[in-house]
N, C-alpha and C positions, 0 to 999 in steps of 0.2 A: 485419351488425353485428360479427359477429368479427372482420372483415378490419381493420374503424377500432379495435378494441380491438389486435388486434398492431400494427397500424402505429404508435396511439398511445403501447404500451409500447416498440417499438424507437426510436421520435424520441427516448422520456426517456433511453434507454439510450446513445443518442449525446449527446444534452444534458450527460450525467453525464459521459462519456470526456470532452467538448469540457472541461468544468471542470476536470477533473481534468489535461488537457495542460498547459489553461493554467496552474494553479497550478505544477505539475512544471514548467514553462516560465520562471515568473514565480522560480521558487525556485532554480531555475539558473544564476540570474541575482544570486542573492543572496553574499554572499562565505561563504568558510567558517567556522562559527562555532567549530568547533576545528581543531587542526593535525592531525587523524586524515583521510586521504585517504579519499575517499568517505561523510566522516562529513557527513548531512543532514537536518533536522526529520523530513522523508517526508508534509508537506502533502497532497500528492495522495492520500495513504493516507485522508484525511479523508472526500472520495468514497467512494473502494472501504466503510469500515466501515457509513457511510452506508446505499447501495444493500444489503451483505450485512444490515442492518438491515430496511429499509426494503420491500426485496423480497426475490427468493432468491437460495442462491449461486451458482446458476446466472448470472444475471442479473451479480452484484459479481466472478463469476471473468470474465467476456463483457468489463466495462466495463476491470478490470485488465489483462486479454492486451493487448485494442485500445490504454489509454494506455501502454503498456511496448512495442510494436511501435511505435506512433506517434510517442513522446518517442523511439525511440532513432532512428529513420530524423530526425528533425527537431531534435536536440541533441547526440545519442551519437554513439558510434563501434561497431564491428560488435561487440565482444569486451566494450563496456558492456552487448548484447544477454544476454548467457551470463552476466551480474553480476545484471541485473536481472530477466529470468527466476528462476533458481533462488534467489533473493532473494525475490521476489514469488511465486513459489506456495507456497515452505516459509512464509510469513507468511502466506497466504491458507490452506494448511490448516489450521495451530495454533487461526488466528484463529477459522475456521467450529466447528471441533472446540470450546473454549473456549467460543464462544458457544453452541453446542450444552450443553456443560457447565455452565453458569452459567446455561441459559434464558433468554436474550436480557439478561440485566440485567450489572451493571459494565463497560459497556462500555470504561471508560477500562483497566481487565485483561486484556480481550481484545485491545486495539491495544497493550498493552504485550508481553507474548507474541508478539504480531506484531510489534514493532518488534526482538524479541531475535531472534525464530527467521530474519528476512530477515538480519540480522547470519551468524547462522549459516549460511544457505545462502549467502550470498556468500565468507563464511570457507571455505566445502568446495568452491566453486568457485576461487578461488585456490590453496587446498590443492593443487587437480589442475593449473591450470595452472602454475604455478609449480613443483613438487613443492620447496617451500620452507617447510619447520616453522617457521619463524622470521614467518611470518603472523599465527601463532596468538598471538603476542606482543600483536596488536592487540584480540583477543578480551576482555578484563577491560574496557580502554575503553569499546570496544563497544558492551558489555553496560551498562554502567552512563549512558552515552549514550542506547543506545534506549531504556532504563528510563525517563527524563526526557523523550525526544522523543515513545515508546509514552504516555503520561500524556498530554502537550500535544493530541497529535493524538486520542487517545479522550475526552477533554475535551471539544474543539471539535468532535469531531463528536455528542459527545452534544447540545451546546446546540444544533447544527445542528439536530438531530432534533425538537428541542424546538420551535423556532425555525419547521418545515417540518412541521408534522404532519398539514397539509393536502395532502402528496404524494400523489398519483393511485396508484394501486396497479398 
């Protein structure tokens, strides 16, 4: 009986990564809605709040790694790897922290935090490779960007939630 209960949580767990490519797929595809380079809703981030909801962080850091290795081998380029990495775990910790802090509620707060602080860990990865202060220029944007894309996307993944409360645990 254990063995069909882990099987049955890892299938969900690649279920979830599979959604989450594709939407990170489907969204890559979409043009840019401002002239800030790498500026993007973060759709896929819908998933990850999802799952760190829904199950543990264990589980929502699992489905992140796999779509952020998977969308860069099958979209990116190797050095979008080192963007969306330290991007995606500075958002994945703020985010667990936050929801930790708020006890599962506002969720649309917690993907806002997330959507600034992956801002942030992409801004300190360019900091390094570049070693060009003139990055930081794009920082105010940014912010003010994730702040509207962090809303949209903790938004819709709350009515997701709402939407899916019949999810298998």
């Amino acid at each position: 009986m254990e063995h069909s209960s882990s099987t049955k949580h890892l299938t969900t767990l690649a279920l979830f990564t599979t959604l989450a490519l594709a939407i990170y797929g489907v969204e890559s595809l979409l043009p840019p809605l401002l002239p800030i380079p790498g500026m993007k809703l973060g759709l896929a981030n819908i998933i990850t709040l999802l799952v760190l909801t829904k199950y543990h962080a264990k589980d929502a850091f699992l489905v992140l790694l796999a779509r952020i290795l998977l969308s860069t081998f099958a979209f990116g380029q190797a050095v979008s790897l080192l963007y969306s990495l330290c991007g995606g775990i500075c958002c994945f910790a703020i985010m667990c922290l936050i929801k930790h802090l708020l006890r599962g509620k506002y969720l649309y707060i917690t993907s806002i935090f997330g959507a600034i602080f992956h801002n942030l860990g992409q801004i300190m990865i360019a900091l390094l490779l570049t070693r060009t202060i003139g990055v930081l220029s794009y920082l105010p944007f940014l912010i003010i960007c994730a702040i509207a894309t962090g809303l949209f996307t903790g938004l819709c993944a709350h009515f997701a939630i709402k939407l899916l409360h019949g999810l298998p645990q």
